[in-house]
N, C-alpha and C positions, 0 to 999 in steps of 0.2 A: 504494500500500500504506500502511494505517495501522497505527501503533503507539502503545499507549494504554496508558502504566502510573501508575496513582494510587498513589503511597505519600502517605501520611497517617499524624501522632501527634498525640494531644492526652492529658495524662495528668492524670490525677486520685487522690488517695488523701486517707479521712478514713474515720472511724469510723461513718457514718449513709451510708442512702442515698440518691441524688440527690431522689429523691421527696419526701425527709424534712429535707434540707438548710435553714437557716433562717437567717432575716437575720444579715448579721456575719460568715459563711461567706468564707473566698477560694477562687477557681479560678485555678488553673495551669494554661494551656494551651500546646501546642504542633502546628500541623496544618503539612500542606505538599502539594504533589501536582504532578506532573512527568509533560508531556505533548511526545509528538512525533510529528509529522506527513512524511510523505514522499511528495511526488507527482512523478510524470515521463509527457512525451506525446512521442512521436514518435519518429524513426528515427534511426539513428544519423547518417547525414547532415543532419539535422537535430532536433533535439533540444532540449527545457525541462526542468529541475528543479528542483525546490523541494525542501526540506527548510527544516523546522521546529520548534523545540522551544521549551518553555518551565517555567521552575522555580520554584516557590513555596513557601517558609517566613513561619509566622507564628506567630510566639511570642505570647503576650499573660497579662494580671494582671487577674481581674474581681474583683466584691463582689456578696456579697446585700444586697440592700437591702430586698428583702420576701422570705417563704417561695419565690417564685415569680420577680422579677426581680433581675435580675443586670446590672451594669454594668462598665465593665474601658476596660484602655486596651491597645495593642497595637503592634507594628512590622510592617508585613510585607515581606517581601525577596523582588526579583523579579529575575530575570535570564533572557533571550531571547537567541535567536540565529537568524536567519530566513538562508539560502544561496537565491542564488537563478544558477543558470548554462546557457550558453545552446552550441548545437555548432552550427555550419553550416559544410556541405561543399559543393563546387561544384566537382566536376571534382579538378585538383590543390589548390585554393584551400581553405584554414579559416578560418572565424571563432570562434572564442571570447571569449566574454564570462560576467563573474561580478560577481555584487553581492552583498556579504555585510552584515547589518545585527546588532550586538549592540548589547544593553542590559540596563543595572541598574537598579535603585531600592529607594531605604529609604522607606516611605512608612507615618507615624507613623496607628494608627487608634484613633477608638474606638469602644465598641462594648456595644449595647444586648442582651440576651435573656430570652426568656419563658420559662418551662419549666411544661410538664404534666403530671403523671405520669396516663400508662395503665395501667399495672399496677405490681407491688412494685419490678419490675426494668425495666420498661420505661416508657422517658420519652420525650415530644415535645418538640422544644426549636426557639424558634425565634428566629434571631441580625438586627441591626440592623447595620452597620458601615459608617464613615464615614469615609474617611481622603483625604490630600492630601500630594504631595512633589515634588519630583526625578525625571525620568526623565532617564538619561544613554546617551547613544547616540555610536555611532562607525559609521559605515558606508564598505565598502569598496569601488572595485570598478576593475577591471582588463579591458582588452580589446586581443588579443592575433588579428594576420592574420600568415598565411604561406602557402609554402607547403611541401605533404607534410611538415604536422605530423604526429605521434603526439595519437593519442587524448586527449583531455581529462584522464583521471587522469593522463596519463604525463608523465615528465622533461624539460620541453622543452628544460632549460638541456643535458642528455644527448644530444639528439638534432643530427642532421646538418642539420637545416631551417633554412629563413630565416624568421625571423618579427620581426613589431615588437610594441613592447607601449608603451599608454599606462592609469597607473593614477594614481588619486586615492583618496583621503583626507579624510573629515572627521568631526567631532565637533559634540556638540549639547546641550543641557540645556532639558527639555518639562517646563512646570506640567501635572502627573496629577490630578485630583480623581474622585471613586468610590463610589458608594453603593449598597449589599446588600443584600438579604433570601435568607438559606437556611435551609428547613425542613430539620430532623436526625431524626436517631432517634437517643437513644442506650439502649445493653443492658449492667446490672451484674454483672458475673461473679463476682464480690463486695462487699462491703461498701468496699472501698477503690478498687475501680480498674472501669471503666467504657470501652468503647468504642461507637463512633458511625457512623454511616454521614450520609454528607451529601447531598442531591439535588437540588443546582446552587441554581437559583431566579431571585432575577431583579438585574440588576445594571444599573448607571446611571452613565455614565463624559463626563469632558469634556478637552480638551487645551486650556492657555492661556486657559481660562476665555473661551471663545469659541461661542457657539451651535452655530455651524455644527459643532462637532468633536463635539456630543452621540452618542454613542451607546447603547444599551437592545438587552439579552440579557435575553429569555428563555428558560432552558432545562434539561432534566429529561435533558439525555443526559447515558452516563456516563461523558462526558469529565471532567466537570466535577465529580464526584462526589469524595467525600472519605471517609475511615477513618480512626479515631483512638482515643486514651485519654484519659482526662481523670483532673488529680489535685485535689480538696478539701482545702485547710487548716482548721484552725479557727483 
Protein backbone atom coordinates (compact mmCIF):
# COMPACT_ATOMS: atom_id res chain seq x y z
CA UNK A 1 0.00 0.00 0.00
CA UNK A 2 1.17 3.46 -0.90
CA UNK A 3 0.75 6.64 0.79
CA UNK A 4 1.46 9.95 -1.01
CA UNK A 5 0.99 13.23 0.59
CA UNK A 6 2.79 16.40 -1.02
CA UNK A 7 2.23 19.51 1.04
CA UNK A 8 4.08 22.39 -0.56
CA UNK A 9 4.51 26.41 0.28
CA UNK A 10 6.26 28.98 -1.47
CA UNK A 11 4.98 32.43 -0.85
CA UNK A 12 5.04 35.50 -2.73
CA UNK A 13 3.59 39.19 -2.21
CA UNK A 14 4.22 42.56 -4.32
CA UNK A 15 2.35 44.81 -6.18
CA UNK A 16 2.89 43.63 -10.08
CA UNK A 17 2.48 40.44 -11.42
CA UNK A 18 4.89 37.64 -11.89
CA UNK A 19 4.78 38.22 -15.77
CA UNK A 20 5.56 41.80 -15.00
CA UNK A 21 8.17 41.44 -12.30
CA UNK A 22 11.42 43.27 -13.31
CA UNK A 23 15.02 43.38 -12.44
CA UNK A 24 15.81 44.34 -8.77
CA UNK A 25 12.75 42.38 -7.61
CA UNK A 26 13.39 39.66 -4.54
CA UNK A 27 11.54 36.39 -4.01
CA UNK A 28 10.69 34.71 -0.87
CA UNK A 29 10.38 31.28 -1.14
CA UNK A 30 9.20 28.57 1.00
CA UNK A 31 8.26 24.74 -0.68
CA UNK A 32 8.40 21.21 1.04
CA UNK A 33 6.75 17.96 0.21
CA UNK A 34 6.59 14.60 2.47
CA UNK A 35 6.33 11.32 1.10
CA UNK A 36 5.64 7.77 2.60
CA UNK A 37 5.98 4.45 1.29
CA UNK A 38 4.72 1.16 2.93
CA UNK A 39 5.34 -2.20 1.56
CA UNK A 40 4.97 -5.91 3.06
CA UNK A 41 5.07 -9.65 1.31
CA UNK A 42 4.35 -12.77 2.83
CA UNK A 43 2.66 -14.63 5.67
CA UNK A 44 2.64 -14.25 8.94
CA UNK A 45 5.11 -17.10 9.51
CA UNK A 46 7.18 -15.46 7.45
CA UNK A 47 7.00 -12.16 6.68
CA UNK A 48 9.09 -8.51 5.15
CA UNK A 49 8.27 -4.82 5.77
CA UNK A 50 9.31 -1.95 4.64
CA UNK A 51 8.17 1.33 5.47
CA UNK A 52 9.29 4.59 4.26
CA UNK A 53 9.01 8.06 4.46
CA UNK A 54 10.75 11.14 3.69
CA UNK A 55 10.46 15.06 4.58
CA UNK A 56 11.58 18.16 2.65
CA UNK A 57 11.61 21.83 3.46
CA UNK A 58 13.20 24.60 1.43
CA UNK A 59 13.20 27.96 2.36
CA UNK A 60 15.28 30.15 -0.09
CA UNK A 61 16.06 34.34 -1.15
CA UNK A 62 16.33 34.89 -5.18
CA UNK A 63 16.85 38.20 -7.22
CA UNK A 64 15.93 39.44 -10.66
CA UNK A 65 18.59 40.03 -12.43
CA UNK A 66 16.61 40.54 -15.86
CA UNK A 67 12.76 40.98 -16.52
CA UNK A 68 12.84 37.12 -16.84
CA UNK A 69 15.97 35.51 -14.60
CA UNK A 70 16.04 35.01 -11.22
CA UNK A 71 18.94 33.98 -9.10
CA UNK A 72 18.72 33.12 -5.19
CA UNK A 73 20.44 31.15 -2.76
CA UNK A 74 18.62 28.51 -0.43
CA UNK A 75 18.84 25.62 2.46
CA UNK A 76 17.08 22.60 2.02
CA UNK A 77 16.30 20.37 5.02
CA UNK A 78 15.88 16.72 4.78
CA UNK A 79 15.04 14.08 7.07
CA UNK A 80 14.22 10.19 6.31
CA UNK A 81 13.54 7.26 8.02
CA UNK A 82 13.49 3.80 6.12
CA UNK A 83 12.14 0.60 8.93
CA UNK A 84 12.85 -2.23 7.46
CA UNK A 85 11.64 -5.91 9.73
CA UNK A 86 11.68 -9.25 9.05
CA UNK A 87 9.16 -12.45 11.02
CA UNK A 88 10.09 -16.20 10.62
CA UNK A 89 8.29 -18.90 12.37
CA UNK A 90 9.21 -22.59 12.22
CA UNK A 91 7.33 -24.66 14.36
CA UNK A 92 7.64 -23.23 18.17
CA UNK A 93 10.82 -21.22 16.89
CA UNK A 94 10.96 -17.14 15.94
CA UNK A 95 13.03 -15.05 14.32
CA UNK A 96 12.88 -11.50 14.34
CA UNK A 97 14.94 -9.08 12.90
CA UNK A 98 14.78 -5.16 12.21
CA UNK A 99 16.81 -2.47 10.65
CA UNK A 100 15.97 0.93 11.12
CA UNK A 101 17.95 3.62 9.06
CA UNK A 102 17.30 7.68 9.94
CA UNK A 103 18.79 10.66 8.41
CA UNK A 104 19.12 14.48 8.34
CA UNK A 105 20.77 17.06 6.20
CA UNK A 106 21.02 20.93 5.86
CA UNK A 107 22.37 21.17 2.42
CA UNK A 108 23.03 24.81 1.41
CA UNK A 109 21.67 25.58 -2.41
CA UNK A 110 21.76 27.75 -5.07
CA UNK A 111 19.63 28.24 -7.40
CA UNK A 112 19.03 29.45 -11.01
CA UNK A 113 15.34 30.36 -12.84
CA UNK A 114 13.78 31.29 -16.04
CA UNK A 115 10.31 32.50 -16.03
CA UNK A 116 7.69 32.96 -19.01
CA UNK A 117 4.61 34.29 -18.84
CA UNK A 118 1.80 32.41 -20.96
CA UNK A 119 -0.90 34.45 -20.14
CA UNK A 120 -1.79 37.64 -17.44
CA UNK A 121 -1.93 35.03 -14.62
CA UNK A 122 -0.27 32.21 -15.86
CA UNK A 123 3.57 31.63 -15.83
CA UNK A 124 6.02 28.90 -16.96
CA UNK A 125 8.92 28.95 -14.62
CA UNK A 126 11.70 26.92 -14.99
CA UNK A 127 14.35 26.26 -11.75
CA UNK A 128 18.38 25.22 -11.84
CA UNK A 129 19.41 24.07 -8.34
CA UNK A 130 22.71 23.01 -7.07
CA UNK A 131 23.56 22.31 -3.64
CA UNK A 132 26.04 20.02 -1.43
CA UNK A 133 26.29 19.09 2.42
CA UNK A 134 26.12 16.80 5.29
CA UNK A 135 24.14 13.68 5.40
CA UNK A 136 23.88 12.30 8.95
CA UNK A 137 22.80 8.82 9.43
CA UNK A 138 22.26 6.46 12.54
CA UNK A 139 21.19 3.05 11.73
CA UNK A 140 19.69 0.46 13.98
CA UNK A 141 19.19 -2.94 14.01
CA UNK A 142 18.33 -5.73 16.44
CA UNK A 143 17.68 -9.57 16.12
CA UNK A 144 15.83 -11.24 18.49
CA UNK A 145 15.38 -15.93 18.49
CA UNK A 146 13.06 -17.65 20.88
CA UNK A 147 10.83 -19.58 21.43
CA UNK A 148 6.80 -19.07 21.58
CA UNK A 149 7.38 -15.44 21.12
CA UNK A 150 4.33 -13.06 20.65
CA UNK A 151 3.80 -11.60 17.42
CA UNK A 152 6.37 -8.93 16.31
CA UNK A 153 4.33 -5.66 17.60
CA UNK A 154 3.87 -7.39 20.87
CA UNK A 155 5.71 -6.87 24.42
CA UNK A 156 8.35 -9.24 24.57
CA UNK A 157 9.87 -7.93 27.79
CA UNK A 158 5.71 -8.88 28.98
CA UNK A 159 5.80 -12.19 27.70
CA UNK A 160 6.50 -15.72 29.24
CA UNK A 161 9.07 -16.75 26.31
CA UNK A 162 12.65 -17.38 26.14
CA UNK A 163 14.33 -15.21 23.69
CA UNK A 164 17.99 -13.78 23.15
CA UNK A 165 18.53 -10.56 21.47
CA UNK A 166 21.73 -9.05 19.80
CA UNK A 167 21.51 -5.40 18.71
CA UNK A 168 23.88 -2.71 17.33
CA UNK A 169 24.21 0.63 16.64
CA UNK A 170 25.91 3.07 14.48
CA UNK A 171 26.29 6.41 13.10
CA UNK A 172 27.72 8.08 9.86
CA UNK A 173 28.32 11.49 8.11
CA UNK A 174 28.00 11.05 3.68
CA UNK A 175 29.31 14.09 1.36
CA UNK A 176 25.58 14.77 -0.78
CA UNK A 177 26.10 16.62 -4.00
CA UNK A 178 22.64 17.39 -6.24
CA UNK A 179 21.68 18.99 -9.29
CA UNK A 180 17.89 19.89 -10.62
CA UNK A 181 15.91 20.85 -13.35
CA UNK A 182 11.87 21.29 -12.52
CA UNK A 183 9.51 22.69 -14.90
CA UNK A 184 6.60 24.66 -12.75
CA UNK A 185 3.46 26.39 -13.60
CA UNK A 186 2.71 28.92 -11.56
CA UNK A 187 -1.25 30.71 -11.26
CA UNK A 188 -1.87 34.53 -9.69
CA UNK A 189 -4.94 34.63 -7.71
CA UNK A 190 -3.96 38.04 -7.29
CA UNK A 191 -1.62 40.78 -7.69
CA UNK A 192 0.26 39.70 -4.45
CA UNK A 193 0.36 36.04 -3.99
CA UNK A 194 0.70 33.38 -6.57
CA UNK A 195 0.69 29.51 -6.39
CA UNK A 196 2.54 26.71 -8.35
CA UNK A 197 2.35 23.32 -9.10
CA UNK A 198 5.76 21.47 -9.71
CA UNK A 199 6.28 18.38 -12.08
CA UNK A 200 9.23 16.44 -10.61
CA UNK A 201 11.82 16.72 -13.71
CA UNK A 202 15.18 15.53 -13.73
CA UNK A 203 17.75 15.27 -10.86
CA UNK A 204 21.50 14.29 -10.71
CA UNK A 205 22.93 13.11 -7.37
CA UNK A 206 26.41 11.76 -6.03
CA UNK A 207 27.66 10.27 -2.50
CA UNK A 208 31.43 11.06 -1.43
CA UNK A 209 32.18 12.53 -4.75
CA UNK A 210 32.66 9.09 -6.06
CA UNK A 211 31.41 7.96 -9.80
CA UNK A 212 30.38 4.92 -8.81
CA UNK A 213 27.45 6.55 -6.33
CA UNK A 214 26.15 8.66 -9.46
CA UNK A 215 22.72 8.56 -9.73
CA UNK A 216 19.90 10.22 -12.40
CA UNK A 217 15.91 10.46 -11.93
CA UNK A 218 13.99 11.09 -14.31
CA UNK A 219 10.48 11.71 -13.50
CA UNK A 220 6.87 13.39 -14.03
CA UNK A 221 5.20 11.08 -11.31
CA UNK A 222 3.26 12.63 -8.80
CA UNK A 223 5.28 11.74 -6.01
CA UNK A 224 7.58 14.19 -6.73
CA UNK A 225 5.27 16.83 -7.52
CA UNK A 226 5.04 20.05 -5.42
CA UNK A 227 2.21 23.12 -4.43
CA UNK A 228 3.12 26.23 -3.36
CA UNK A 229 3.00 30.35 -2.95
CA UNK A 230 5.34 32.45 -3.69
CA UNK A 231 5.90 36.11 -2.02
CA UNK A 232 7.79 39.29 -4.32
CA UNK A 233 9.46 42.08 -2.41
CA UNK A 234 10.50 45.01 -4.08
Amino acid sequence: MRKIIVLSFIVLSTGILWGQASKGKYILRLDGNYIKDIKGSGVISNADNEKQSLLQINPSIGKFISDKIEIGVGINFLRSNQLNTNQLKIDDVLHLSMLENKSYAIIPTLNLAYNHSLSEKLIFNCNFNVGTGKIHSKVSSIEIDGYNLPHFNSNISESDSMAYRIGAETTSETTYFSFSINPEISYFFTTHFSSFIQFGGIQYSMYEWKRETENIIISCNPVYWKLGLLLVIN
